[in-house]
N, C-alpha and C positions, 0 to 999 in steps of 0.2 A: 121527849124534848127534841123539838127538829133543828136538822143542825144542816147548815151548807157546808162544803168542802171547800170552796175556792178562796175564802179568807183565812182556814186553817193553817195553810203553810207559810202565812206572811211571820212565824215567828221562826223558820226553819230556812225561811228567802235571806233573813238577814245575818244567817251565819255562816259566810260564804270562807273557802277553806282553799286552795291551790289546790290540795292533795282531795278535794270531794268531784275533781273532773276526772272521772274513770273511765281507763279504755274499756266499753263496751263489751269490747272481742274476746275476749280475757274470759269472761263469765263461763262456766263449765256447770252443766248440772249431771248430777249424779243419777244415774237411771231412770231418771224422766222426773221428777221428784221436787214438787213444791215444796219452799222450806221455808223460814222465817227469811236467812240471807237472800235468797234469791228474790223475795217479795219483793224485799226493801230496793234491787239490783235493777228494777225495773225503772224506767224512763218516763217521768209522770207530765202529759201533755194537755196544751192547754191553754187560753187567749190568742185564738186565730182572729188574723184581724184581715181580713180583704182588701184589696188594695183599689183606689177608683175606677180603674179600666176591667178590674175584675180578673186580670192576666197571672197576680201573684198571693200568696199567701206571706204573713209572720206571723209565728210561733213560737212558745217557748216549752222548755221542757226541763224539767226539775228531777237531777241524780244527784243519791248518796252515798256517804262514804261512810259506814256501820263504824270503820273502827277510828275513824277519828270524831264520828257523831256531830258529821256537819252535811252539808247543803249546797248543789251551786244550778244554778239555772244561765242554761244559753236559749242563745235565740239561731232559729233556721229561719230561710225563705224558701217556698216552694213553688217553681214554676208549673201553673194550669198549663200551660203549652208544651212545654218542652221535658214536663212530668218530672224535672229536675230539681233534689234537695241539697238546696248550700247551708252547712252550719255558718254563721255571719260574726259571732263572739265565741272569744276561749279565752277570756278571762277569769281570775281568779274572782270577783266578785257574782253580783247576779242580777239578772236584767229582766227587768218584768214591765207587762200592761203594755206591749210596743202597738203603734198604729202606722201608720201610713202617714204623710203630711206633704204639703208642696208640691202635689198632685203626682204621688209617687217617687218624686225624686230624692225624698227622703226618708226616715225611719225615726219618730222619735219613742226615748221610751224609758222607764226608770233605771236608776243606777245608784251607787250611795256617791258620795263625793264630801270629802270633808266630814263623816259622822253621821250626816245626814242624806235621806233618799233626794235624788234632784230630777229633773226632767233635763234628757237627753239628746243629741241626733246626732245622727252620721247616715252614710250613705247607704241604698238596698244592700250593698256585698261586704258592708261592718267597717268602714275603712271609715277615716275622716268624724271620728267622734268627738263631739262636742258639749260641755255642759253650758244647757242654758238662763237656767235660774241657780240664784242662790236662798231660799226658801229657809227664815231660822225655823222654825219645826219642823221643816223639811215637806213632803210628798207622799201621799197617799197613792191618788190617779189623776189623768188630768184629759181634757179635750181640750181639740183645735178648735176656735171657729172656723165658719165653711171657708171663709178669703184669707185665712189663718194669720190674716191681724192681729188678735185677739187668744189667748190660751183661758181655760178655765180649770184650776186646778183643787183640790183636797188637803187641806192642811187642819190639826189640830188647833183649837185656841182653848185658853183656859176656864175651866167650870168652875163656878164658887169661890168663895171666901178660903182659903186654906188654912191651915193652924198655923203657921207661918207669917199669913197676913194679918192673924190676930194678934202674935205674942211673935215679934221680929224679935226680940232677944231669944226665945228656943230654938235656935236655929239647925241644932243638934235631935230634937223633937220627933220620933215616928207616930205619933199621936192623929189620928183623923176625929175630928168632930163631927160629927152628925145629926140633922137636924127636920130630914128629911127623907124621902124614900127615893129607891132610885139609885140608890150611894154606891151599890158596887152590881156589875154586870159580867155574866157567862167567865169573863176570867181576870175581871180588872176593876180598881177602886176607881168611879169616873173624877177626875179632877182634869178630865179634857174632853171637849165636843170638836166631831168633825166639821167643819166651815169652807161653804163653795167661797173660791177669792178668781176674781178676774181681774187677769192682767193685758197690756196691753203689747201687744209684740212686734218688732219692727224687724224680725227674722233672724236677730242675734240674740236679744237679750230683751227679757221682761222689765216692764214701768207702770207706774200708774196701778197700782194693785189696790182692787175695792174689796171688800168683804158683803158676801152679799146678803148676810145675816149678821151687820153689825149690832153692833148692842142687843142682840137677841141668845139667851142661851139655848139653844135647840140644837139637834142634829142634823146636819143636812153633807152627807147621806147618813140612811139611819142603821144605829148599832144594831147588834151586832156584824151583820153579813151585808150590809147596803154597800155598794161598789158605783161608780160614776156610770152604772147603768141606771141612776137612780135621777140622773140631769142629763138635759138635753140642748144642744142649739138648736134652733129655726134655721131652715133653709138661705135665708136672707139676710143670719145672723145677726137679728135684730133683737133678737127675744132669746131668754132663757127659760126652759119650763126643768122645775127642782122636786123633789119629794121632800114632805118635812111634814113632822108631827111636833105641833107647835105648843108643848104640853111641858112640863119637867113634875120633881119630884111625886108625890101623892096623885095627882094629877095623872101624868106619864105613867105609871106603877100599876093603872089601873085601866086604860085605854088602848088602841090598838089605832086609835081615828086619826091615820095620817091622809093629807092633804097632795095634791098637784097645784102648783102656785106656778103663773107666768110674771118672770120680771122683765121687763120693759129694760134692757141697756140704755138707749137715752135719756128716758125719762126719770132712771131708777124709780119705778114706779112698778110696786106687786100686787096682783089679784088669784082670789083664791078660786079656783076651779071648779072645784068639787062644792064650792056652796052657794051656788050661783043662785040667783034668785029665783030663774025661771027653769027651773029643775025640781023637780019632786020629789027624785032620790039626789038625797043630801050624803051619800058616799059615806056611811059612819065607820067603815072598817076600815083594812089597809090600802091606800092607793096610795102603787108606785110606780116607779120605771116608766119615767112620759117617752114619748118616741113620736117627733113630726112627722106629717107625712110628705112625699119629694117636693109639693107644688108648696109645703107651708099651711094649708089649709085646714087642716087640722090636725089634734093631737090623740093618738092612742096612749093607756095605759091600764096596770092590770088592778083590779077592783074587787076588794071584799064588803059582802053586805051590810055582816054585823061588828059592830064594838065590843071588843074583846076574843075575839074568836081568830086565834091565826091562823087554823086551817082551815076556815070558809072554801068555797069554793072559788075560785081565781078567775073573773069575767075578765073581758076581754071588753074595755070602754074606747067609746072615740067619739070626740068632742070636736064640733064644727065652730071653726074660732070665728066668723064672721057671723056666724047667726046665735051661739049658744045652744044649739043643743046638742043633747048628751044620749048618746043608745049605749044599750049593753047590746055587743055583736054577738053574743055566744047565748042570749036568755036560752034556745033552744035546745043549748048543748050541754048533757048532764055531766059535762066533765069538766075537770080544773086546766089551764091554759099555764101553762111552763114560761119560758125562754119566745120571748116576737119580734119580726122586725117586718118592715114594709117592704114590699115588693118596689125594687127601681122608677116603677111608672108607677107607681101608686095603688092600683088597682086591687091587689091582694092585699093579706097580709097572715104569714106565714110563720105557723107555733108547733109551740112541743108537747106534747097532753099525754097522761098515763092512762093504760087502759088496757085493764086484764093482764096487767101484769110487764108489761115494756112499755115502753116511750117512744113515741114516733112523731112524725112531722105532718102537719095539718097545712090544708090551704083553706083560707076565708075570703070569700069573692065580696070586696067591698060594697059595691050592689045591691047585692040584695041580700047577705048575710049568710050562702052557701057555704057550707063546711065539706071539704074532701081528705081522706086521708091518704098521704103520699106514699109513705112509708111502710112494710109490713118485715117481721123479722123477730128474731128472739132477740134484742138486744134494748139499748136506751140511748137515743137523741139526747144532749145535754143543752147546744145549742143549734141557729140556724140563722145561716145569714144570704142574702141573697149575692151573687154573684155575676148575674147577667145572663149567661146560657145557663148556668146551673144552680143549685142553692150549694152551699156548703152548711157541713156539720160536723157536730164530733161526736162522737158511740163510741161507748164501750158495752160490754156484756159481764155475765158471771164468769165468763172464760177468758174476757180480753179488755185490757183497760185501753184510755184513751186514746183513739185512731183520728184520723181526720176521713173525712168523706164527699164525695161529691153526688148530690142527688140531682137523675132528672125530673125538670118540673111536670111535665107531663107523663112521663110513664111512672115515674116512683123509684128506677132502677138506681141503684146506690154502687157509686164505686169507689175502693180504698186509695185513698191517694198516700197516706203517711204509713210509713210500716217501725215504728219507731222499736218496740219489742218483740220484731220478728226472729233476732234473734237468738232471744229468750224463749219466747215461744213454741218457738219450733225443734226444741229441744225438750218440752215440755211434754206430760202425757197429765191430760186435762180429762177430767171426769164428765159423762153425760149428764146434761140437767134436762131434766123431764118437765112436762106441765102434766100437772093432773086435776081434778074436780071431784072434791069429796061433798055430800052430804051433809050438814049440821046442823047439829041437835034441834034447830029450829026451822028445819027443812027448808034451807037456802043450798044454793048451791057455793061453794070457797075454794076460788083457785091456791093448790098446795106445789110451791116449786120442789123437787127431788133430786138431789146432786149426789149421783153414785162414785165410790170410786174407781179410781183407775183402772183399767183390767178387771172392772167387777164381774164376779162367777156367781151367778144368780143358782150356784146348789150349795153356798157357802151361806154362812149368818155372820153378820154385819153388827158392830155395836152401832147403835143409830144415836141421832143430835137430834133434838128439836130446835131447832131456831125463832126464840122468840125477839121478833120487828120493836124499833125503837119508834120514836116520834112523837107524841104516840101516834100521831097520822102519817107519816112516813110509809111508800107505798113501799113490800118488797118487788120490786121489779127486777130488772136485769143489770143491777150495783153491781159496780166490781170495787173491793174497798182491802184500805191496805192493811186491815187490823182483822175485820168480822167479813174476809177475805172464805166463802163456801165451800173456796177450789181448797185452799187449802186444809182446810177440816178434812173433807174428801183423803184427798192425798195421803193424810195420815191415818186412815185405813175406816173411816166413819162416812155412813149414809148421813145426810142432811135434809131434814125434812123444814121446810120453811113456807108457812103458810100465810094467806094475806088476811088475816084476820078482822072480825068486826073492827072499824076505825080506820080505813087504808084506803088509801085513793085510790082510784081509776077502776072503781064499783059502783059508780053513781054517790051522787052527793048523800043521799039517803045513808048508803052502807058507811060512807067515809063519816058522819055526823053520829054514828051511832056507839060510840065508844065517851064520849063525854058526857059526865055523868053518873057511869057507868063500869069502873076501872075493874071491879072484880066481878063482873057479868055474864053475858055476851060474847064477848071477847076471849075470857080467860075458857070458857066452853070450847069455843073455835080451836085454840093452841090443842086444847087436851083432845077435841075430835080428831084434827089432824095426823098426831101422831098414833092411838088410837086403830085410824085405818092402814098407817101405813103398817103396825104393828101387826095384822093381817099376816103380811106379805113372808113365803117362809123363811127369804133371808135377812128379816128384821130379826133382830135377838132381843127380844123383850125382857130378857132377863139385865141388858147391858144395854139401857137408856139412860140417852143425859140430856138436860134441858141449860141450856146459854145464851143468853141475851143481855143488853147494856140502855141504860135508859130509859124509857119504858120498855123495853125486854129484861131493864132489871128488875124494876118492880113486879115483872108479873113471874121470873124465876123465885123473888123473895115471895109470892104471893102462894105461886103453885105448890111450892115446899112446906105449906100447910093445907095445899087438897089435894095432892097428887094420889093419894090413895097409894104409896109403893110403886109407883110405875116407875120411878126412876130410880136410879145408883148412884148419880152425880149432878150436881149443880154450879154452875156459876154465873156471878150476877159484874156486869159493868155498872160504876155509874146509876146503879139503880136504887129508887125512893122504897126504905122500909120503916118509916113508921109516916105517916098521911099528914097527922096532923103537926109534925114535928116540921114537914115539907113545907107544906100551908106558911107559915111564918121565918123559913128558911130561905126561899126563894126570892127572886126581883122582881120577874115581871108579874105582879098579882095580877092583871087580869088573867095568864093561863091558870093560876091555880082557881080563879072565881068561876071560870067557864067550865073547866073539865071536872074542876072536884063537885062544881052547884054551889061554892058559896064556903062560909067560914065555919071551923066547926063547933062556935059557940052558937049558932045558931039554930037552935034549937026545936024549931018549927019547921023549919027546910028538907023537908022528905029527899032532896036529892043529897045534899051534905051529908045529912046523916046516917044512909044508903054507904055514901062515900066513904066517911070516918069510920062506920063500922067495919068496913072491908080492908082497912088497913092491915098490913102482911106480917105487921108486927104483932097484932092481937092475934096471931094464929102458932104463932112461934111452939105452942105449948106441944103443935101438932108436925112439927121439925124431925126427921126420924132420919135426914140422908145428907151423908158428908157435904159441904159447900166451903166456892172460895169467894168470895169477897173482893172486888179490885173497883180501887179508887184516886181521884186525882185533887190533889188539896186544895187546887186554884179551880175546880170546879165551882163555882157561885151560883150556879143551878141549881144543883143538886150537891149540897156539900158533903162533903169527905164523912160528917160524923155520919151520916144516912150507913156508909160500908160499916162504920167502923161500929157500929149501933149491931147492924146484921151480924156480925162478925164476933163481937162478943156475947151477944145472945146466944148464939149456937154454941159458944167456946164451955159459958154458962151450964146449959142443958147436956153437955156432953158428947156432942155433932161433932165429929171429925172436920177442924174447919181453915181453914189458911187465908191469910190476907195481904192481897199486894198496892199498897200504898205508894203513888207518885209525890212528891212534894211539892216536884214543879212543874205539874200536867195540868189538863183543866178537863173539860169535858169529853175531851181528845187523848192521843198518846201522841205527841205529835213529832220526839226526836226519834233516830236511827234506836242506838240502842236501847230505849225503854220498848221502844218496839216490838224490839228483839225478846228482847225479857219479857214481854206479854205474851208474846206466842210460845216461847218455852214453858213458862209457867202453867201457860190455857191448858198445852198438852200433855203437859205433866201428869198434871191433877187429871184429867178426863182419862189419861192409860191407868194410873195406881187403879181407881175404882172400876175401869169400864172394859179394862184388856186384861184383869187378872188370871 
């Protein structure tokens, strides 16, 4: 199930703490030694926004505080010239999504105020703060227009009928009625849709506020993860170009065919993009994130082919608004297009694409449709914004979370500008990750990442991990993550073998398309080659193999615990689907379960369902013979909790040594300090009793 990170912390942004601003300096590690605390100790950075001259940066950067199990995000500026970083807030709340405005003379950016998130400013050096709306459901994200008359901001408005609206006397009533599909989503019952509102701003204070999807129930931007890179101004601030999939329940439940719509500010007048007359491809999958180009002349965004299919491969469209037509800039590039923005003059336009295993930064010469890659490096591009002399980014790696960067355009040379964990870091002793290329069973070649640890003595034997990939198109590249964190597995005296297996990006669209369908195939071959050949090697201990993964890594640890044939000692499954058909009618968005399972499994004719259903990891249980722990999140709407709790007592059943750590109030995530914590104690608990005896 693919998940983004950058919406995950909004439930962790709003639990801001006095006592969660930690002196940095303080941090002491023990002989070099990743731990769960020090994980969490780490400074998580993130929404660089470039300033018009190009001259500065704003940032924010999100620390915890474990033992009060809260949250606070400040914001710095970073001077390009004078390579100098000012922290700008040190307040007890948390300030997020800050941009630029008034042609750098100001900063505006969210903040709570009254209960409620508001839109912001004060000065680049955090002085002279100001709240400028007073928004009743408050602020999502918001954009300037370009002559910053005008703000366009994210607010919630109400979905459906409530029990409430029917029956005003049960006013006491936790009762939801249902009557349609769609009803509850990744962690929440919907009785609210996102709503672009433009307002109009006279540089104190918002008026005149339109909804630009009134009387329409849709999302705009779209749930889960859509963020106001999902709407655009026109250069001339004339036009709004939005994403919206203009669908709801049964409907919605079962589609993926979101739209680029331009609305006309004067005229309030909308047309839909993607279904133009004189187009041929009618755009049926996801199209989002429109992006003008500097002159206005036309609009890029990123485009999938098919309905139903979220991990399509991610083109790269640009639509000339004076004549209507539409190209795919990327038809010749077998890869999926990340994170884009336009080059200043137009002329380019500069992306983030996986491939073999890291993320890098791409230039596409408007022109004539040239692709170059900029970038080269073990690490991952998340973003990339153009800056004038340089592009800026931000990378992380397996070894280093979120840095900021400054790339040149012509040579590719990347230099560190932000050192936010340096020193943590540097106090750290971090394990070598290897690239390797094994062989599989269907003679392909399958890049396997290798993460040894610390000080490893290669005449020693090693318990080793298998690391089974979530997504299930989720590429493993060069993630650094704060839960299914490699370094730390490592650290705690375990090889990690982690392989990109059938279904994973940045293999060509081919290898990435071949896992749907196909859940216990292919795929699950891959996992067991990989580890396989590393078991080879004489400091692998084949007698003390563990296989861990969340998501689809859990469904295929639930899966492999009935073929593993003994190779393993230990298992644990996140979040992961164990019985198929129980999922099928579990989940929300049915188009992933139509596309990836082939369809319902009453359908009895359907060679790929039935493929599908038979392979479910529950019908294998009989063949369960090695202890497992079970870890789940209740507000998961995914994949629900009884999926664990199904595995869990099955094995308890048959007599598997088995343990289970249920969140109450997690979702697909672990997303507070201390549950955190408790994840990572837990993980290693269980993995020493069976793997270091």
């Amino acid at each position: 199930m693919r998940k983004s990170l950058f919406l995950c912390c909004f439930f962790l942004l709003s639990c801001a703490h006095e006592s969660a601003i930690i002196d940095k300096s303080k941090m002491e590690i023990k002989d070099g030694i990743l731990t769960p605390e020090v994980l969490w100790s780490f400074g998580r950075l993130g929404d660089v926004s470039v300033a018009q001259d190009g001259t500065r940066l704003v940032y924010g950067v999100t620390y915890f505080d474990v033992k009060e199990n809260k949250s606070n995000r400040e914001l710095y500026v970073l001077n390009l010239k004078e390579g100098k970083n000012t922290k700008i807030t040190t307040t007890s709340e948390n300030e997020y999504a800050a941009k630029w405005v008034k042609n750098g003379s100001k900063i505006a950016f969210l903040a709570p105020h009254k209960g409620t998130m508001q839109i912001w400013e004060m000065n680049p050096d955090g002085s002279g703060r100001k709240c400028i709306s007073a928004i009743e459901n408050g602020v999502s994200d918001f954009l300037y227009s370009p002559n910053g008359t005008q703000i366009l901001y994210i607010s919630d408005v109400k979905y459906g009928t409530t029990t409430h609206d029917k029956y005003p006397d049960l006013d006491k009533s936790t009762g939801i009625i249902v009557e349609d599909l769609m009803y509850k989503h990744w962690d929440e019952w919907v009785t609210t849709v996102p709503h672009p509102f433009l307002a109009d701003f006279d540089g104190e204070q918002l008026s005149t506020v339109k909804d630009l999807l009134a009387n329409e129930p849709y999302e705009c931007p779209m749930k889960p993860f859509g963020g106001i890179e999902q709407l655009s101004f026109s250069p001339d601030g004339k036009y709004i170009a939005y994403t919206c999939r203009k669908k709801t329940g049964l409907a919605y439940s079962i589609s993926t065919d979101s739209d680029i719509f331009l609305y006309d500010i004067e005229n309030q007048t909308t047309i839909n993009l993607c279904k133009t007359a004189n187009s041929a491809d009618k755009n049926e999958g996801y199209d989002v994130n429109p992006a003008f180009s500097p002159d206005g002349n036309s609009v890029a965004w990123l485009s999938m082919e098919h309905d139903g299919y979220e991990s399509d491969k991610n083109r790269l469209y640009v639509m000339n608004l004076k004549t209507g037509e539409k190209r795919d800039c990327t038809k010749a590039f077998d890869q999926s297009i990340g994170s884009f923005v336009w080059s200043n003059d137009g002329q380019e336009l500069f992306f983030t694409s996986c491939w073999h295993g890291t993320i890098q930064i791409y230039s596409l010469k408007f022109a004539d449709d040239s692709i170059e890659q900029l970038t080269e490096g073990q690490h991952d591009y998340e973003s990339v914004t153009d800056a004038g002399n340089v592009l800026i980014g931000v990378r992380h790696s397996m070894s280093i979370p979120n840095e900021i960067y400054a790339i040149d355009k012509k040579t590719g040379e990347q230099k560190q500008l932000s050192f936010e964990n340096q020193h943590l870091l540097s106090q750290l002793k971090m394990g070598k990750v290897e690239e390797r290329w094994v062989e599989t069973s269907d003679n392909k070649q399958m890049l396997v990442w290798v993460v040894y640890p610390p000080d490893f003595d290669a005449t020693k034997k090693y318990p080793t991990l298998l690391y089974c990939q979530g997504g299930p198109q989720s590429p493993v590249s060069q993630f650094w993550s704060y839960r299914w964190n490699l370094q730390i597995m490592a650290a705690n005296g375990y090889i990690v073998v982690a392989p990109n297996r059938r279904g994973l990006d940045g293999f060509g669209c081919e290898w990435n398309a071949a896992i749907s369908g196909d859940y216990g195939g292919q795929c699950m071959s891959d996992l067991l080659t990989a580890i396989d050949e590393l078991s080879k090697e004489p400091f692998v201990d084949e007698e003390r193999l563990g296989c861990v993964g969340a998501s689809f890594g859990g469904f295929s640890v639930y899966w492999l615990a009935g073929h593993h044939e003994k190779r393993f000692k230990a298992f644990i499954a996140h979040d992961g689907i164990f019985n198929m058909e129980q999922q099928y009618l579990e989940t929300e968005e049915m188009w992933f379960a139509n596309w990836d399972m082939g369809g319902a499994y009453w359908e009895k004719d359907n060679e790929t369902a039935r493929r599908t259903f038979n392979n479910s990891p529950h019908r294998f249980v009989d063949k369960w013979d090695t202890p497992i722990l079970c870890i789940h999140g209740e507000k998961d709407y995914r994949i629900l909790a009884s999926q664990g709790m199904s595995a869990f007592n099955a094995a308890k059943l048959r007599g598997i040594p088995a343990e289970l750590l249920i969140f109450p109030d997690e979702n697909h995530w672990v997303l507070q300090p201390q549950n955190g914590v408790l994840w990572q104690r837990t993980f290693f608990e269980w993995l020493d009793k069976w793997l270091k005896k």
